[in-house]
C-alpha positions as a Markdown table, in Angstrom:
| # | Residue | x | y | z |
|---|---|---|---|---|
| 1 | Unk | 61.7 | 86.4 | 4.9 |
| 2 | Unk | 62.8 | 84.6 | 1.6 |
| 3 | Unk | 66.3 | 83.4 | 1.4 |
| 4 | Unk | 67.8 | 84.4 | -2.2 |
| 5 | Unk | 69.5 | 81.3 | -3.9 |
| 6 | Unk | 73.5 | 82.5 | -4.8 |
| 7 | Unk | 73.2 | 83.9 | -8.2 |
| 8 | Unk | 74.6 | 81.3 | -11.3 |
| 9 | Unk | 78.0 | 82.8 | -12.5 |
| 10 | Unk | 77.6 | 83.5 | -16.3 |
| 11 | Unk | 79.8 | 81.4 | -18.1 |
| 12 | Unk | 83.2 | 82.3 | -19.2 |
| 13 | Unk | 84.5 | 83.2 | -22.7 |
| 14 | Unk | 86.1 | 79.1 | -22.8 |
| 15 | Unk | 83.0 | 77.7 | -21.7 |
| 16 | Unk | 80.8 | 79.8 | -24.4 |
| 17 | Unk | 83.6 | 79.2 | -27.1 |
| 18 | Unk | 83.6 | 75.0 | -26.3 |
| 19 | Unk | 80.0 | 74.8 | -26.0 |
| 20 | Unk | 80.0 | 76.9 | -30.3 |
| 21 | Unk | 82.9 | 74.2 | -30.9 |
| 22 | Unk | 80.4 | 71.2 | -29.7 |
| 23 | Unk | 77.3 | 72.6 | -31.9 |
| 24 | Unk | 79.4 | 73.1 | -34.8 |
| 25 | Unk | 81.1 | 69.3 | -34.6 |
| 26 | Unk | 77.2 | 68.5 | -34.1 |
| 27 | Unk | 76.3 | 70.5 | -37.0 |
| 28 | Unk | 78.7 | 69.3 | -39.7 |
| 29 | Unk | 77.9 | 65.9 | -38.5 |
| 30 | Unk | 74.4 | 65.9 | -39.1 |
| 31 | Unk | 74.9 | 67.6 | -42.1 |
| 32 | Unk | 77.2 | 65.0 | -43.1 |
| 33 | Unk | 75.2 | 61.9 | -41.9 |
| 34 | Unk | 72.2 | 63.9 | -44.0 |
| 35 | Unk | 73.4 | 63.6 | -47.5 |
| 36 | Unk | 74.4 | 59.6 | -46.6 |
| 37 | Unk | 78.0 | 60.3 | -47.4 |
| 38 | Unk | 80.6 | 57.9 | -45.4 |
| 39 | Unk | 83.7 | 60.0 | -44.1 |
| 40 | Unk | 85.3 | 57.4 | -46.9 |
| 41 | Unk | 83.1 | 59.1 | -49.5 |
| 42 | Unk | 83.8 | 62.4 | -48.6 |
| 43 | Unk | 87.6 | 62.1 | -48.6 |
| 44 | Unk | 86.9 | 61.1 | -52.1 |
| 45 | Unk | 84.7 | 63.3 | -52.6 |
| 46 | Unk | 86.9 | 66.1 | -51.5 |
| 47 | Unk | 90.4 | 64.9 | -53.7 |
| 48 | Unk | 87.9 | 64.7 | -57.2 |
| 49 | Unk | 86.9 | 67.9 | -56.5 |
| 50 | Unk | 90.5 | 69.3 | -56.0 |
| 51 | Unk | 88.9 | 70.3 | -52.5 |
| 52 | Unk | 91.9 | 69.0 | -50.6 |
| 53 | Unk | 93.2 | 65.8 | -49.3 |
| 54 | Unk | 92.2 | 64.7 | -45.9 |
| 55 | Unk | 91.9 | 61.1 | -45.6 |
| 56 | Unk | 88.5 | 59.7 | -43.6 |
| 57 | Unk | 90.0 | 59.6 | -40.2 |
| 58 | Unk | 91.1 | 63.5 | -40.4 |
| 59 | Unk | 88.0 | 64.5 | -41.5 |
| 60 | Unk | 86.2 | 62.3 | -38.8 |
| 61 | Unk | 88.5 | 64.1 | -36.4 |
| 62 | Unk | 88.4 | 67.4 | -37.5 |
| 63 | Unk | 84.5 | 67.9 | -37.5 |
| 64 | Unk | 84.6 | 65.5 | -34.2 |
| 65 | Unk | 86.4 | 68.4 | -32.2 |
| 66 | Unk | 84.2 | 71.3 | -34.0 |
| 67 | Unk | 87.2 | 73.5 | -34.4 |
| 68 | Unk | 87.7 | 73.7 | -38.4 |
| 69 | Unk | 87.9 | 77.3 | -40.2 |
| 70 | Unk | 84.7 | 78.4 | -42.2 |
| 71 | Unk | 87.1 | 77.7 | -45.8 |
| 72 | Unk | 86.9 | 74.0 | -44.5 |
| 73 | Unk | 83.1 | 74.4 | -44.2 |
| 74 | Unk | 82.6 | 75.6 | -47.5 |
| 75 | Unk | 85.3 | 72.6 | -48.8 |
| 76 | Unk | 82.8 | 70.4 | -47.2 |
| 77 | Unk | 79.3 | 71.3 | -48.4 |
| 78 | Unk | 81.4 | 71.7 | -51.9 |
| 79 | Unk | 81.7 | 68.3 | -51.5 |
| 80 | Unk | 78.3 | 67.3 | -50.4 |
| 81 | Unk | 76.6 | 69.0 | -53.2 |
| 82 | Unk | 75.4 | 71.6 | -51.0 |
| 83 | Unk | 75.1 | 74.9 | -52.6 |
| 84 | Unk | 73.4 | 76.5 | -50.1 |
| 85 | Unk | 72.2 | 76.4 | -46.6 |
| 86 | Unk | 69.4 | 78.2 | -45.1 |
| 87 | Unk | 71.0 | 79.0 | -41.5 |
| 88 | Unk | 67.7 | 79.5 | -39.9 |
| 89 | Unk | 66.9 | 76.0 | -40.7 |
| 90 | Unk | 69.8 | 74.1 | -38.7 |
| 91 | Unk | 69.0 | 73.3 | -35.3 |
| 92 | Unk | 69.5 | 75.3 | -32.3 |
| 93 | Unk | 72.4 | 74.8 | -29.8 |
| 94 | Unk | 70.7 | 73.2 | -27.0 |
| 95 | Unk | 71.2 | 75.2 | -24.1 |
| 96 | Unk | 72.7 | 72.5 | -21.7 |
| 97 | Unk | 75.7 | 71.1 | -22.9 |
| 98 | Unk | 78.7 | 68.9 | -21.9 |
| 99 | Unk | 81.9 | 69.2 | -22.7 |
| 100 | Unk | 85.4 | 68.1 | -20.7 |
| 101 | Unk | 83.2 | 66.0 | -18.1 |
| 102 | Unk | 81.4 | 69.5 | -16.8 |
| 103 | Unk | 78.0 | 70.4 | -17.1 |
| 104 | Unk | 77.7 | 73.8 | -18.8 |
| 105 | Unk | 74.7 | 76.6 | -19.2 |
| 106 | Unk | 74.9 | 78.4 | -21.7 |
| 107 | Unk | 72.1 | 80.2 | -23.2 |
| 108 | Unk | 72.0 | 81.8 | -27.1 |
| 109 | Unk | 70.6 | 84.6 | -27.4 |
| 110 | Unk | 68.2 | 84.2 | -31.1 |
């Protein structure tokens, strides 16, 4: 006789929406760090561009926490001199990921 391990509970609708929040801080990060931009330059970037006026620390914060709307995406590859991104090209989410001192699974379905 085999003894069945207790089934994982899927994650819940918070713990999928953080773990999104985490790989889209991750994601505007690394896109950031990629086109060798300080958060400085950006800011400045941003106000010559008319793109809006967020100094350096807001910005870090803002892409730090991963909850920004998609108009403040587009501000910010505007900004980069990004026309385009090829979506298929970022990274994956990994599928373990931290968040509030709790280890999460969470698995993306491609």
């Amino acid at each position: 006789m085999t003894k069945q391990l207790p089934a994982t509970p899927a994650p819940t609708g918070e713990e999928v929406e953080a773990a999104w929040h985490l790989y889209a801080s991750q994601m505007m990060r690394g896109l950031k760090y990629g086109s060798g931009m300080t958060y400085a330059e950006l800011a400045e970037a941003m106000g010559r561009k008319n793109l809006g006026t967020e100094t350096a620390h807001q910005l870090k914060a803002k892409m730090g926490r991963g909850k920004f709307s998609f108009v403040f995406f587009l501000r910010v590859m505007n900004a980069l001199d990004l026309p385009f991104i090829h979506i298929a090209d970022l990274p994956q989410p990994p599928k373990r990921l931290e968040h509030n001192s709790r280890r999460l699974l969470v698995t993306f379905k491609k």
